[in-house]
N, CA, C and O atoms as a MOPAC input file, in Angstrom:
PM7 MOZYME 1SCF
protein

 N      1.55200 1   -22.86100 1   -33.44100 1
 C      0.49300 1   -22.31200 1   -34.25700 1
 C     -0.56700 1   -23.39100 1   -34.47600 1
 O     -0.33100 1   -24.59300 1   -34.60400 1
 N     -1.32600 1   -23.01900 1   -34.49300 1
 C     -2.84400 1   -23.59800 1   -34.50300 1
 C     -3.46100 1   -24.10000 1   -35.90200 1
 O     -3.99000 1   -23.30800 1   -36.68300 1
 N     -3.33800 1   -25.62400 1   -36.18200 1
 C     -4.07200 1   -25.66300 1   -38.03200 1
 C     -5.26000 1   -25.67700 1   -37.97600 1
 O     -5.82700 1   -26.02600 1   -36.94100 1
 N     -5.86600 1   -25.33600 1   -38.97000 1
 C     -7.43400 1   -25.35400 1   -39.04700 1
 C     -7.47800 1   -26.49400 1   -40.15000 1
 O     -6.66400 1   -26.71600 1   -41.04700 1
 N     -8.58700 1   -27.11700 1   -39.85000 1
 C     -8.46800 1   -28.36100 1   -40.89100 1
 C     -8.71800 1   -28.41300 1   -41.70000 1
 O     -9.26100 1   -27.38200 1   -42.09800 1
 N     -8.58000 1   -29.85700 1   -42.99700 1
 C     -8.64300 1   -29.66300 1   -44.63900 1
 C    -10.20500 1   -28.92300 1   -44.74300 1
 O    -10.62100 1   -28.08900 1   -45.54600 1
 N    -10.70100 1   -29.41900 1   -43.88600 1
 C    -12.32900 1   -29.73300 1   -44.63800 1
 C    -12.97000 1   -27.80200 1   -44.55500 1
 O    -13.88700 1   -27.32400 1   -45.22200 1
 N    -12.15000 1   -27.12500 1   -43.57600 1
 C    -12.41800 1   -25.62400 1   -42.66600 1
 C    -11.93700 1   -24.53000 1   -44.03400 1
 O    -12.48300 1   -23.60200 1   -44.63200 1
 N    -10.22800 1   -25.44300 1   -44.13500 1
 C     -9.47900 1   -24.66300 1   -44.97500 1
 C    -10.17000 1   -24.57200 1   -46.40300 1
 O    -10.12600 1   -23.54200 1   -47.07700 1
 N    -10.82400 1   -25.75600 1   -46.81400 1
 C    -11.71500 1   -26.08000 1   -48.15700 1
 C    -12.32700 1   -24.79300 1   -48.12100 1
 O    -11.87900 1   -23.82400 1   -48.73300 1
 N    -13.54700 1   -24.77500 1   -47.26800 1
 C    -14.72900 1   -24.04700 1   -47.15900 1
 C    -14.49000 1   -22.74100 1   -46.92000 1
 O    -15.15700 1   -21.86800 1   -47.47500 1
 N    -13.52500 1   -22.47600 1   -46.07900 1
 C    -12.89200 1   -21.28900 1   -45.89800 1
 C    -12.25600 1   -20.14200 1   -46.71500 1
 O    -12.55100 1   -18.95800 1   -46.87800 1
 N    -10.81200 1   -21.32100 1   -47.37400 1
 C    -10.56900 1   -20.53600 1   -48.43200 1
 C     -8.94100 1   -20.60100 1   -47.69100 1
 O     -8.96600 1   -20.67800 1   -46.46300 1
 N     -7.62500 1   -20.57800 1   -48.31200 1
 C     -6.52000 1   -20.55300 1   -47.33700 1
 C     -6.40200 1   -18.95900 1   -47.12800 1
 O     -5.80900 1   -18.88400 1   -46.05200 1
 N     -6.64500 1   -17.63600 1   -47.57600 1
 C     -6.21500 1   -16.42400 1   -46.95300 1
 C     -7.51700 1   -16.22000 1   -45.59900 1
 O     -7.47300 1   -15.30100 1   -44.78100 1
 N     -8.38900 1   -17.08100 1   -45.62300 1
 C     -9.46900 1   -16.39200 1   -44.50300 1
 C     -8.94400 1   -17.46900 1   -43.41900 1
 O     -8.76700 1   -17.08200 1   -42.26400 1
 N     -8.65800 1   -18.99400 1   -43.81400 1
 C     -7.88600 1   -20.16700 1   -42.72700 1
 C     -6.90100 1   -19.84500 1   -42.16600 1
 O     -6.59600 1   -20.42300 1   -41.12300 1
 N     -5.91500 1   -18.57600 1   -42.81800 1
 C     -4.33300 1   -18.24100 1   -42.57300 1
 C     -4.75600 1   -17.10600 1   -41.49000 1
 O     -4.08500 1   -16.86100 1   -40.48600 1
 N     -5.82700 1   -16.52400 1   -41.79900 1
 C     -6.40300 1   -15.39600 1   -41.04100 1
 C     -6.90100 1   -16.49800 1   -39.50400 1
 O     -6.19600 1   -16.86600 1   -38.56500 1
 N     -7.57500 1   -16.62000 1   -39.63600 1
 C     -8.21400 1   -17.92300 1   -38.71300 1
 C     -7.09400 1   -18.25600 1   -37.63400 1
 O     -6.95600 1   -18.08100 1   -36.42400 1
 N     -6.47400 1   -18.73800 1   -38.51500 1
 C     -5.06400 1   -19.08600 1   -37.61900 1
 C     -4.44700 1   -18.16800 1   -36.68600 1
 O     -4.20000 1   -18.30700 1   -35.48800 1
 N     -4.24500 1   -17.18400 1   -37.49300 1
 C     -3.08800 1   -16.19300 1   -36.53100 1
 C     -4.25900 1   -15.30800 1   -35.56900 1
 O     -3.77600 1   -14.61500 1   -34.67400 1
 N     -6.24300 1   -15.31300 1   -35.77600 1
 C     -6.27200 1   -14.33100 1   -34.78500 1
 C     -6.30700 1   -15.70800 1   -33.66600 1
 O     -6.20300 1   -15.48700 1   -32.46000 1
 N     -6.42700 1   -16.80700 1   -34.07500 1
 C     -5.89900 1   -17.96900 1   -32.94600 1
 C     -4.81100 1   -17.85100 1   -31.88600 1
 O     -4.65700 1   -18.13900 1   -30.69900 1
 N     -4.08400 1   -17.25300 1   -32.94700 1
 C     -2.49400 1   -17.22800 1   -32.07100 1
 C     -2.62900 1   -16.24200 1   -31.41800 1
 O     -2.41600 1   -16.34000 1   -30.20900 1
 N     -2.96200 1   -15.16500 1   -31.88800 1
 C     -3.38300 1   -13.71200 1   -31.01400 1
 C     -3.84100 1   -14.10400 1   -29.48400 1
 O     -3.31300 1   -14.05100 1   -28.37400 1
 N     -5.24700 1   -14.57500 1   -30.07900 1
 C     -5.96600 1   -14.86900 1   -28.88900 1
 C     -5.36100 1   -15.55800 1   -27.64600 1
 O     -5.58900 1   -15.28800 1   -26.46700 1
 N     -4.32600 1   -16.75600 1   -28.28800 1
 C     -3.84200 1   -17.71600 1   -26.96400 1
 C     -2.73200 1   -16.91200 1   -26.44600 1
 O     -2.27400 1   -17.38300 1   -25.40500 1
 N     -2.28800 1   -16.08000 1   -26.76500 1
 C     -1.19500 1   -15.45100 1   -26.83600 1
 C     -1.42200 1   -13.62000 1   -25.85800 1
 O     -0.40800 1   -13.05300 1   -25.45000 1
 N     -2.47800 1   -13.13900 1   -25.69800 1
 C     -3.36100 1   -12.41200 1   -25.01400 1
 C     -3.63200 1   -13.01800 1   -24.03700 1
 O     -3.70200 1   -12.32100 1   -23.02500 1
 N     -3.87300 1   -14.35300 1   -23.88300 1
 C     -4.39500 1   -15.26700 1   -22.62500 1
 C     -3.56200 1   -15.53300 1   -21.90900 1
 O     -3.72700 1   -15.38100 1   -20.69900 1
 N     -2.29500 1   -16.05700 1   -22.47100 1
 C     -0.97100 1   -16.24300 1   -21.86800 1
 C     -0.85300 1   -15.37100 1   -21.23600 1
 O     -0.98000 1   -15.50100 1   -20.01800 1
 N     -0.48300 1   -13.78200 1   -21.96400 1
 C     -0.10300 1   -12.62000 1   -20.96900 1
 C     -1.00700 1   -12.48700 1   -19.77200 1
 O     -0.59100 1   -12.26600 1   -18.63500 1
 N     -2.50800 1   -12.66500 1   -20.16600 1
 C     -3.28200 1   -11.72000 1   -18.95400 1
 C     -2.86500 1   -12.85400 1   -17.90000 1
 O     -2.63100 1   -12.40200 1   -16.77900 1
 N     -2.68200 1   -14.67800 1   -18.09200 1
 C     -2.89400 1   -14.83900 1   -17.36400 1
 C     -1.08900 1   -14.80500 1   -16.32600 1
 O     -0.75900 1   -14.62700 1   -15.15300 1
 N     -0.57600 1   -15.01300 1   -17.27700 1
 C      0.88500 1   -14.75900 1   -16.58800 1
 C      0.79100 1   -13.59400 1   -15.19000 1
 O      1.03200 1   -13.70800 1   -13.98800 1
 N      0.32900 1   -12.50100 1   -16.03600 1
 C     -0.18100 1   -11.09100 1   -15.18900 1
 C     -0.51400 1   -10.90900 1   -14.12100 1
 O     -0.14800 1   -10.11500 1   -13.25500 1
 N     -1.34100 1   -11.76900 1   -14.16900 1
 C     -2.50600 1   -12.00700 1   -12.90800 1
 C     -1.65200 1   -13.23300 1   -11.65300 1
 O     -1.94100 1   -13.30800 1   -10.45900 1
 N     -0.93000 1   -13.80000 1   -12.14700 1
 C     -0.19200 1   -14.83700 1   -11.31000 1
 C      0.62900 1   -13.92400 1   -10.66800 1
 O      0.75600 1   -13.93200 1    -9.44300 1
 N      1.47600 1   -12.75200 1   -11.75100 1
 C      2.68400 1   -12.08900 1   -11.00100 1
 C      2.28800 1   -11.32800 1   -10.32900 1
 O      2.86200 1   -11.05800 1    -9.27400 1
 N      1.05800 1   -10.66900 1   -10.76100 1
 C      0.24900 1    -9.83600 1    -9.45000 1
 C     -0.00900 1   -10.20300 1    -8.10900 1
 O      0.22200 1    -9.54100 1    -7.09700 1
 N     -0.70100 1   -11.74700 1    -8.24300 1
 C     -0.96800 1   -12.62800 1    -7.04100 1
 C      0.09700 1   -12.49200 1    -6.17200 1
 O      0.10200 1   -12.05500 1    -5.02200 1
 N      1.14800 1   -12.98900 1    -6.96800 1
 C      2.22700 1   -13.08600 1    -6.36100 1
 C      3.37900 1   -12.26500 1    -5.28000 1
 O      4.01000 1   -12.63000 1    -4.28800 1
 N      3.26500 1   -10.90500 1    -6.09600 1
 C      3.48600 1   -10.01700 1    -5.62700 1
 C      2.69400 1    -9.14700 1    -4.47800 1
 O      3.13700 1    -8.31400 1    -3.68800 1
 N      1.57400 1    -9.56600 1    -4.64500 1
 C      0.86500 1    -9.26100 1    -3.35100 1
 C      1.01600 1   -10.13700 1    -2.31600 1
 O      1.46300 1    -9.67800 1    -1.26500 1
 N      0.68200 1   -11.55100 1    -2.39300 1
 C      1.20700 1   -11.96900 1    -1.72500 1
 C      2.78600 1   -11.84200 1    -0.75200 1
 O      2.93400 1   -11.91900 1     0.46800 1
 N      3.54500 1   -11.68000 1    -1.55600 1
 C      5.08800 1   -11.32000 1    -0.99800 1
 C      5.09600 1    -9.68900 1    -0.48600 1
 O      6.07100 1    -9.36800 1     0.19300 1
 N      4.11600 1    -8.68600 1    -0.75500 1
 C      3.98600 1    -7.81300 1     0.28900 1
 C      3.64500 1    -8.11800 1     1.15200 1
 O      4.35100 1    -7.71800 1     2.07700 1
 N      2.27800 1    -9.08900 1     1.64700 1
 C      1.81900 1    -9.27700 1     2.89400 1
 C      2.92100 1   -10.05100 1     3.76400 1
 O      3.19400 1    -9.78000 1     4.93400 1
 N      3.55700 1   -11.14800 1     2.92500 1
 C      4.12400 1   -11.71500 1     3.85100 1
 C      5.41400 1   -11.05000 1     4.40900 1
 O      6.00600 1   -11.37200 1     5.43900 1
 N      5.79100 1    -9.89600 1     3.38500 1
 C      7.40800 1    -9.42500 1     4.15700 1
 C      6.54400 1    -8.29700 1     5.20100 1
 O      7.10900 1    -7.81400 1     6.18200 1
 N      5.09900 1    -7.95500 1     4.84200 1
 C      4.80800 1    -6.74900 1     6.00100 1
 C      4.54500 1    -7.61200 1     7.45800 1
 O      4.51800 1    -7.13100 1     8.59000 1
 N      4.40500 1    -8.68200 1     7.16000 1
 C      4.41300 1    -9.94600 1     8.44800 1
 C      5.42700 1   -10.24000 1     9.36900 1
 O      5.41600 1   -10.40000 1    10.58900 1
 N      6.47600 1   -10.28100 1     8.35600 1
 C      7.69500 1   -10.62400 1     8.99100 1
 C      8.26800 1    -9.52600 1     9.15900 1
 O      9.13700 1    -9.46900 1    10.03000 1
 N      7.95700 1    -8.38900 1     8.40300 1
 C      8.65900 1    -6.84600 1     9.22900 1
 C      8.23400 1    -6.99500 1    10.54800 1
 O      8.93500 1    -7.36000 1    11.49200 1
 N      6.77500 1    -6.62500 1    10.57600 1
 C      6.40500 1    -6.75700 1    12.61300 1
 C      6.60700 1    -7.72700 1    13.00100 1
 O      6.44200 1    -7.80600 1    14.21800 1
 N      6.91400 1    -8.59900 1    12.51900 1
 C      7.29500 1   -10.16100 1    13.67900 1
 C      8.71900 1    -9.63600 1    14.08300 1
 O      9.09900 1    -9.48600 1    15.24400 1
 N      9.52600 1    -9.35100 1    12.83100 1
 C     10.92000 1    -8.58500 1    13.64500 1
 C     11.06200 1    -7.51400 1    14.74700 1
 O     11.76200 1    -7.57300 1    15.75800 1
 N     10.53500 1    -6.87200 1    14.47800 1
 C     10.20200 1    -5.86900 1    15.49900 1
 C      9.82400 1    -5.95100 1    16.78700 1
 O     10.33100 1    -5.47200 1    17.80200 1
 N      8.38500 1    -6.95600 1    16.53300 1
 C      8.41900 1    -7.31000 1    18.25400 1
 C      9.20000 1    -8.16900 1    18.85900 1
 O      9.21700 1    -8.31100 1    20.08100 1
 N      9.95600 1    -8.85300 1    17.99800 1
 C     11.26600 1    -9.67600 1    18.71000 1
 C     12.31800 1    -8.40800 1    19.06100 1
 O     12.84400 1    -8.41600 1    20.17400 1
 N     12.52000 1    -7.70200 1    18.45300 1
 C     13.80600 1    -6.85600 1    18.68000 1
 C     13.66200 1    -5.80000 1    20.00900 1
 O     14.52700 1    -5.26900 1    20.70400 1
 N     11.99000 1    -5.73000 1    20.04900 1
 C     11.55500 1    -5.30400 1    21.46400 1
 C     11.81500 1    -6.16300 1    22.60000 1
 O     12.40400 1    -5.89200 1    23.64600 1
 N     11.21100 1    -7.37500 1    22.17400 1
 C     11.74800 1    -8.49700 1    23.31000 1
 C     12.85800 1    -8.24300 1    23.83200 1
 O     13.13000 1    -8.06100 1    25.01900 1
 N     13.64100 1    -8.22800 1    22.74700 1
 C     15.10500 1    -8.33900 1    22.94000 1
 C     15.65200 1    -7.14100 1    24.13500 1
 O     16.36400 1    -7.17900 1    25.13900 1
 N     14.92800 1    -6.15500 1    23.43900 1
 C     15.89000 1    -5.08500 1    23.95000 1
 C     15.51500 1    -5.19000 1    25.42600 1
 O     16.34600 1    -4.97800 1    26.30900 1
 N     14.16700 1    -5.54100 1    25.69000 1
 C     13.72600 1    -5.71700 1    27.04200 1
 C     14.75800 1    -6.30800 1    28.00200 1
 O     15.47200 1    -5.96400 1    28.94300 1
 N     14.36800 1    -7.69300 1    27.05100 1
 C     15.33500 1    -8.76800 1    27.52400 1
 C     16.97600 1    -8.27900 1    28.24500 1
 O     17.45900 1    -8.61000 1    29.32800 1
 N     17.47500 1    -7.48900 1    27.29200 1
 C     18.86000 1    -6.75600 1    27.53000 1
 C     18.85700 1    -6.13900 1    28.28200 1
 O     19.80600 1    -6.15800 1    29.06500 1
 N     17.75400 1    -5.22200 1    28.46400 1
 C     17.55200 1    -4.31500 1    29.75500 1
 C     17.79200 1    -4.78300 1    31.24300 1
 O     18.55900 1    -4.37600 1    32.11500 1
 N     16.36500 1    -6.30900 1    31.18800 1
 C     16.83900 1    -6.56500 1    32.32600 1
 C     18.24600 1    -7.35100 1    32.99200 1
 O     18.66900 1    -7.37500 1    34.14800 1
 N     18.62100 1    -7.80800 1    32.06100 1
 C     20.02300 1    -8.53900 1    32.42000 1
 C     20.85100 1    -7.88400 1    32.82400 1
 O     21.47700 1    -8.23600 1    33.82400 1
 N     21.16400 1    -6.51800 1    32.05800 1
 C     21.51400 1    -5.32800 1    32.55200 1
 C     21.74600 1    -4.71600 1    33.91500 1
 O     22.76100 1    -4.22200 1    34.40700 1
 N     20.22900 1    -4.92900 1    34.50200 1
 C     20.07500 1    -4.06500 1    35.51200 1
 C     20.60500 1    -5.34500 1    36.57700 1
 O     21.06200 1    -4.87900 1    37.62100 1
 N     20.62700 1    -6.64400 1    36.52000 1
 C     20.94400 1    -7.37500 1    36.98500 1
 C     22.36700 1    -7.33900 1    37.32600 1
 O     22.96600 1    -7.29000 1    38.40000 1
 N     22.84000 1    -7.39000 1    35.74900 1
 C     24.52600 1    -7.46100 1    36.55500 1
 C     24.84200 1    -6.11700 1    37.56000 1
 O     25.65300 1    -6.19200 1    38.48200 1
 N     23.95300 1    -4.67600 1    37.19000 1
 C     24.76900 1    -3.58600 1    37.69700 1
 C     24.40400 1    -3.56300 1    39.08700 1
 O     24.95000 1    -2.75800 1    39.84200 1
 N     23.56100 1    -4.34200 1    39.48400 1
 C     23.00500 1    -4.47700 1    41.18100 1
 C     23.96400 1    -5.59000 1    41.44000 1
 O     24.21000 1    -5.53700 1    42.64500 1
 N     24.66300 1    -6.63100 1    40.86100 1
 C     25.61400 1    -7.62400 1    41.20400 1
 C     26.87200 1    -6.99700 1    41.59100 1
 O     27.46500 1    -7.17400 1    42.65500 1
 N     27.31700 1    -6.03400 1    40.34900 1
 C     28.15300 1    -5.07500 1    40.53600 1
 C     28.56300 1    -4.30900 1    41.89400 1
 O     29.48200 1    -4.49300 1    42.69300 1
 N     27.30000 1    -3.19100 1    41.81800 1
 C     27.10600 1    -2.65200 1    43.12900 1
 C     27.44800 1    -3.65100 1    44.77800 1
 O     28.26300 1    -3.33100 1    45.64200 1
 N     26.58200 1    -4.80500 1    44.78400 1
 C     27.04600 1    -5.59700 1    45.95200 1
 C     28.54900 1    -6.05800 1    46.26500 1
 O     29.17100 1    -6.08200 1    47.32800 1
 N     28.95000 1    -6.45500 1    44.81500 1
 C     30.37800 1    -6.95200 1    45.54000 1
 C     31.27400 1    -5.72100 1    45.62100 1
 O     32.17400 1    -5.78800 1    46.45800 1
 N     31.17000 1    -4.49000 1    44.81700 1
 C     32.22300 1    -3.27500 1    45.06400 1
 C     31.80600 1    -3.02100 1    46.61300 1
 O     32.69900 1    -2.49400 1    47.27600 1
 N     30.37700 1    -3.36100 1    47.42500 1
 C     30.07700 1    -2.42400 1    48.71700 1
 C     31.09200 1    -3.68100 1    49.22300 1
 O     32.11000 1    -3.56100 1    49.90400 1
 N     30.52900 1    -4.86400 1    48.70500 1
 C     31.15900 1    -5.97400 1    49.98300 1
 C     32.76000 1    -5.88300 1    49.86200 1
 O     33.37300 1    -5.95300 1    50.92700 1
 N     33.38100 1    -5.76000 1    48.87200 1
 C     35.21100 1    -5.69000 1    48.99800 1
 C     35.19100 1    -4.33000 1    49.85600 1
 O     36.00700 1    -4.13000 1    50.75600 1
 N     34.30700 1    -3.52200 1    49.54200 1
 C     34.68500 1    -1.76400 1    50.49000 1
 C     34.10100 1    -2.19000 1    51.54800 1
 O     34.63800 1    -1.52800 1    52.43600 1
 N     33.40200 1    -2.82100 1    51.99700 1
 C     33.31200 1    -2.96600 1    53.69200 1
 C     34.47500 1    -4.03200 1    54.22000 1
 O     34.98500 1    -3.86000 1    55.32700 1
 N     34.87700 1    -5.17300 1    53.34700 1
 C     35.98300 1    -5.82300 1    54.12300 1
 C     37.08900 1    -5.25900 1    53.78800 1
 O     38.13900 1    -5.78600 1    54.15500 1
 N     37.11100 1    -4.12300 1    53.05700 1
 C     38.76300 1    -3.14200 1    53.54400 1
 C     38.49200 1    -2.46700 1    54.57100 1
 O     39.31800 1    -2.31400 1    55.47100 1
 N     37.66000 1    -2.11300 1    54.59100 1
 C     37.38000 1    -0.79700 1    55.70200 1
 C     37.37100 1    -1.53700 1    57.07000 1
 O     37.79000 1    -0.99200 1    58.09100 1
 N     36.70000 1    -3.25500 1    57.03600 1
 C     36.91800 1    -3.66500 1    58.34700 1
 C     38.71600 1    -3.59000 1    58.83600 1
 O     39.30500 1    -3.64400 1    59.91500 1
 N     38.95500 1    -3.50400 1    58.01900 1
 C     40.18400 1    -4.23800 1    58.06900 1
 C     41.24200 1    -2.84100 1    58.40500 1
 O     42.17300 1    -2.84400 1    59.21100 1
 N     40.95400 1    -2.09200 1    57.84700 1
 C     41.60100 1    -0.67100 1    58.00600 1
 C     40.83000 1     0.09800 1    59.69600 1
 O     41.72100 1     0.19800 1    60.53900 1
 N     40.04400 1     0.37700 1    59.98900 1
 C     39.61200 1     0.48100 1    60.93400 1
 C     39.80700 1    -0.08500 1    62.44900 1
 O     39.35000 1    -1.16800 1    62.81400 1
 N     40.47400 1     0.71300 1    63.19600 1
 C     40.48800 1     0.17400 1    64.13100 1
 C     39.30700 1    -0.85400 1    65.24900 1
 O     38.10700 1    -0.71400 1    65.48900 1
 N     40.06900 1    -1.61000 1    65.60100 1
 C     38.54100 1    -1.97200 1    66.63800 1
 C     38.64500 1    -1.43400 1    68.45700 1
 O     37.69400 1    -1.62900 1    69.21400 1

C-alpha cells in the first residue's frame, strides 16, 4: 500500500489521504491485471502460432516418411521377385531335362 505523506495527509485531511491511498491501490492493482492480461494473451498467441508450425512441420515429415516407406518398399518387393524367379529357374534347370 501506497503512503501519502505528512505534509499531503496535513492538507488533505486522513479520510480524503486514506481515500488517496486505496484509489492508489486500485489503480496499481487494475494495471497489474491489464498488464498480466496482455502478456497471457501474447503468450497464448504466440503458442498457437508456434504449435500451428509444428503441426505442418509434422505433417510434411510424416509425408516424407510415408514416401520414404513407399519406396523402400517397392524396393525390397522387386528384390523379392528376383531371387523367388532366380531359385525357380535354378530348380527348373535342374529338374528339366537337357
Amino acid at each position: 500500500m501506497q503512503r501519502v505523506s505528512a505534509v499531503l495527509r496535513e492538507r488533505l485531511g486522513d479520510m480524503a489521504a486514506r481515500d488517496l491511498e486505496h484509489f492508489a491501490e486500485d489503480l496499481t492493482n487494475d494495471w497489474s491485471d491489464h498488464v498480466l492480461q496482455t502478456a497471457t494473451d501474447r503468450f497464448e498467441h504466440r503458442l498457437a502460432v508456434e504449435m500451428a508450425a509444428l503441426r505442418v512441420e509434422m505433417q510434411r515429415g510424416f509425408a516424407d516418411l510415408r514416401v520414404e516407406l513407399l519406396r523402400w518398399s517397392f524396393f525390397f518387393w522387386i528384390g523379392q521377385v528376383v531371387a523367388v524367379a532366380s531359385v525357380l529357374a535354378l530348380m527348373l534347370k535342374g529338374v528339366l531335362p537337357k
